[in-house]
C-alpha positions, 0 to 999 in steps of 0.5 A: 706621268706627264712629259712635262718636267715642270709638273710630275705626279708620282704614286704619293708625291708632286714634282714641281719646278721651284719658285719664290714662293718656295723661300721659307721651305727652302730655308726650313731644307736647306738651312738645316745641319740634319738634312745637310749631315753629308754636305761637305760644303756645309750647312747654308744659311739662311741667306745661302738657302735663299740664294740656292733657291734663285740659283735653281730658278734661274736652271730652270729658265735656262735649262728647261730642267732643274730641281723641283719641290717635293710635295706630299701629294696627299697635304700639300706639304713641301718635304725637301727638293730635288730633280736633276740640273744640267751638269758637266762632269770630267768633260762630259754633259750629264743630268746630276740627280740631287735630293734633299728632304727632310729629315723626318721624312726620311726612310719612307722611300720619298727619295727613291721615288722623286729619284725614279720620277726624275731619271725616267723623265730624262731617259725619256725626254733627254736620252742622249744625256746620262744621269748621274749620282754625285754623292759624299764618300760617307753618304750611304743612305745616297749611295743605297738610294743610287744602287736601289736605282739601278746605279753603280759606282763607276768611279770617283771625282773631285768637287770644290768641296773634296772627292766625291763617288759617282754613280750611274746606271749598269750600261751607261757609258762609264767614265775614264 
């Protein structure tokens, strides 16, 4: 695996730093109600999608991190997106690990596997900042996902859009 986050290969997928040529995948992930089932803050537009797409590029010139396309390797096919962005969390400065892919993607262990790509590159790169696992109260394929990781449930929090559990890994500092 390469130390650059802009380009990971994992086993079947490519992790790629998201550009504007990503729009129409973007709109087709994003804008969908299936793939967003737990997103409390609801289903984007397809105007909203766009502006998370700029939202992440501009991660991604700041940061030197942020969410990726998550391509098939085998196609060439976008399947969703994730990576992990820069975060603060009750006072602390974390890497949030987000995905969303496809729903005709799922249970095909992509999530897992973008998931573990992401987590290893910053236990490399970016030690001293843990990553964590914000997910819905009712999202339990995410929180499968996070305990499949090595993650668990230390606690909860709030965001603007209403209480959240949070996730990191046995060992990791955990929250107060």
């Amino acid at each position: 695996m390469t130390h650059d986050p802009e380009l990971i290969r994992t086993d079947r997928l490519l992790l790629r730093r998201v550009g504007p040529g990503d729009l129409r995948a973007a709109i087709t992930v994003l804008a969908d109600p299936e793939a967003n089932r737990f997103n409390r803050a609801g289903t984007p537009t397809p105007a909203g999608a766009a502006d998370q797409l700029v939202e992440w590029q501009a991660h991604w010139a700041r940061d030197g991190i942020g969410y990726w396309a998550v391509v098939l390797a085998e196609t060439g096919e976008i399947i969703g997106f994730g990576g992990l962005r820069h975060h603060e969390l009750d006072g602390e400065p974390t890497f949030n690990l987000f995905y969303r892919l496809r729903p005709r993607h799922w249970g095909r262990g992509y999530a897992p596997e973008m998931a573990r790509a992401a987590v290893e590159w910053a236990d490399r790169e970016r030690p001293e900042r843990p990553v964590v696992i914000i997910t819905d109260l009712d999202n339990k394929p995410s929180q499968r996902v996070a305990e499949k990781l090595g993650f668990a449930h230390v606690g909860d929090s709030t965001t603007v859009d209403g209480p959240v559990l949070v996730y990191r890994r046995e060992g990791a500092t955990m929250l107060t």
